[in-house]
N, C-alpha and C positions, 0 to 999 in steps of 0.2 A: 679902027675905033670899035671899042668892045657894043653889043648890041644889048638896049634897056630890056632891064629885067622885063616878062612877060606878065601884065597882072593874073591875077588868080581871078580864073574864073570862079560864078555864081555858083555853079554846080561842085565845085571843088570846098569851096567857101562851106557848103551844104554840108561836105563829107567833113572836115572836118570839123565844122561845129556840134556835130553830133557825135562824133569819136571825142569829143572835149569831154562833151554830156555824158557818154557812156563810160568814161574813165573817171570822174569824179564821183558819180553814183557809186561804180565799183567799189572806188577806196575807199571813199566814205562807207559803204555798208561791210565789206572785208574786214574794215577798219573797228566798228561797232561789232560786228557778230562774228566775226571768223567765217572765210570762206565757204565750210562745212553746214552753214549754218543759212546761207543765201543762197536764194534760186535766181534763177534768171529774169526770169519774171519781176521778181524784188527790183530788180537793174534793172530793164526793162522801163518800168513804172517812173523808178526813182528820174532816170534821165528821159522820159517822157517820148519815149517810141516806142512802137509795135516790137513783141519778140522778133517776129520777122525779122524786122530793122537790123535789131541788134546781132543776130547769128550771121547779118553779112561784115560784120566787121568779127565776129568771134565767134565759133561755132561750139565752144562747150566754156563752161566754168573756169576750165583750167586754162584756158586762152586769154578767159579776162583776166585772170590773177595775173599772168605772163603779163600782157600790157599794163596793167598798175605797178606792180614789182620792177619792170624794164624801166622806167622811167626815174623809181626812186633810186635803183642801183646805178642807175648814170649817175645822177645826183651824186650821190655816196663817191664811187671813181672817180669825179672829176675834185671831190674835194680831198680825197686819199694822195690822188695825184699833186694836186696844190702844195701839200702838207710834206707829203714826202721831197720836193724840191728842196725845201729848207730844212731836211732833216740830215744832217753828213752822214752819221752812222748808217752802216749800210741795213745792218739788222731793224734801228728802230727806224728806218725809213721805209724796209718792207711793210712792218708793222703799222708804217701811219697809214699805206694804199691799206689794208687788210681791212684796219680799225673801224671805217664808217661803213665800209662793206655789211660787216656784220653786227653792226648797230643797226642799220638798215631791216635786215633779215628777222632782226629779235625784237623787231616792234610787236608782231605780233606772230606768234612761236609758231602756231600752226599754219600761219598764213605764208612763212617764210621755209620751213619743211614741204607744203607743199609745192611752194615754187620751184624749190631745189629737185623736187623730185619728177615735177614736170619738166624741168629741163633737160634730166637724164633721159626721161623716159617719153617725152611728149614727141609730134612728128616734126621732124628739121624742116622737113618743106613750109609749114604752116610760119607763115611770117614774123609773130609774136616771139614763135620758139626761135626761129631762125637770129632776132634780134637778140634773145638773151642768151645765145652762145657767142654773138657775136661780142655782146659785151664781158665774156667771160676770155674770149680768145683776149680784148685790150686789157683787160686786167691783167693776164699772162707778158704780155708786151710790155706794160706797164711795170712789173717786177722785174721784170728780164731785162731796163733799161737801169733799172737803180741796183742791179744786182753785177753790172759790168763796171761800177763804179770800184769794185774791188779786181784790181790790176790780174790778181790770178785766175779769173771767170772768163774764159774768151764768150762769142757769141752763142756758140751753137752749147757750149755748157749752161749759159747765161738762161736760154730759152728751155732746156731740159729741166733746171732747178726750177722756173717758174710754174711750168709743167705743175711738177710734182708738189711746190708751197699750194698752187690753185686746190691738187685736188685735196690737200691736207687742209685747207682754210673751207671747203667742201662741206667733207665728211665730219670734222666737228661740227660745223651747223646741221647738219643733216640727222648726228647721232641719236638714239633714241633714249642711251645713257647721258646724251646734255638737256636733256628737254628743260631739265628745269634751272640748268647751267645759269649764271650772269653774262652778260657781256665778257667781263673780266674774266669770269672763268672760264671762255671759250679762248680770248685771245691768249690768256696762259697759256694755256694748252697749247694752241699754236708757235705763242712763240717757241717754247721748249721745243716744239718736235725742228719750225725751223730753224732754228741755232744749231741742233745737232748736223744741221745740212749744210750751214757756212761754216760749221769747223772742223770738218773732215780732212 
């Protein structure tokens, strides 16, 4: 007989009520000002803790973006993933995982360049980062399953192309020639480059 769940202790309860508090401050004023544009403190105030507080759950700027950004980008993949189920074609199926990805990203242009760029360059050890490679590796997983749908893809080709769609769905978000790109005209671009890669 399996053993009842354990309740969640007070102290636990503590931790994350105020990781609630600090992540909705965040995106809320990210959201309003652009990253570049809010201090910590701002955060800080907004979810009603000491800096202290908040540097043990995030110790710079770019940590909190990482945590506000990780959560919508779930969001985003679990609906790309939905989407793509019911999509046969194999291309516009890639394309449905991609699409909210980077709707996501272009909510707010610089808020989303700088995520992409902390994830390059931010530390792996630090947990925030650690999640949002994590959620980049299921994105990869997540193309590489809809992309073995076409008989001629084995596995290990299947995960190589997804590889390479990921860093190409990337670097058009990242470019500094898209900054003022649309939606659309990011996914264009994408699509185009990946088409050229399912018809080789």
């Amino acid at each position: 007989m399996p053993a009842a769940p354990q309740p969640v202790g007070r102290r636990e309860r503590n931790k994350q009520e105020k990781l609630d508090r600090i992540t909705a401050a965040a995106r809320q004023l990210f959201a309003e000002h652009g990253v570049d544009e809010v201090t910590t403190q701002q955060i800080a105030d907004k979810a009603d803790i000491g800096t202290g507080t908040l540097f043990l759950y995030a110790k710079t700027k770019g940590e909190l973006l990482l945590l506000v950004q990780n959560s919508t980008y779930a969001e985003a993949l679990a609906q790309g993933k939905a989407q793509a189920q019911n999509t046969p074609d194999v291309l516009d199926a890639v394309m449905a995982i991609i699409r909210p990805v980077v709707e996501c990203n272009r909510v707010q242009v610089d808020n989303g360049r700088t995520y992409l760029r902390e994830m390059v360059f931010g530390d792996p050890e630090e947990p925030h980062h650690r999640d949002a490679l994590g959620l980049t590796v299921q994105t990869e997983e997540a193309i590489a399953v809809v992309l073995q749908r076409d008989q001629r893809i084995d596995p290990g080709a299947a995960a190589t192309l997804a590889h390479v769609v990921s860093a190409i769905m990337f670097l058009s978000m990242a470019a500094t020639i898209n900054i003022n790109s649309t939606v659309d005209d990011i996914l264009k671009e994408i699509r185009g480059q990946v088409n050229v890669l399912l018809t080789r």
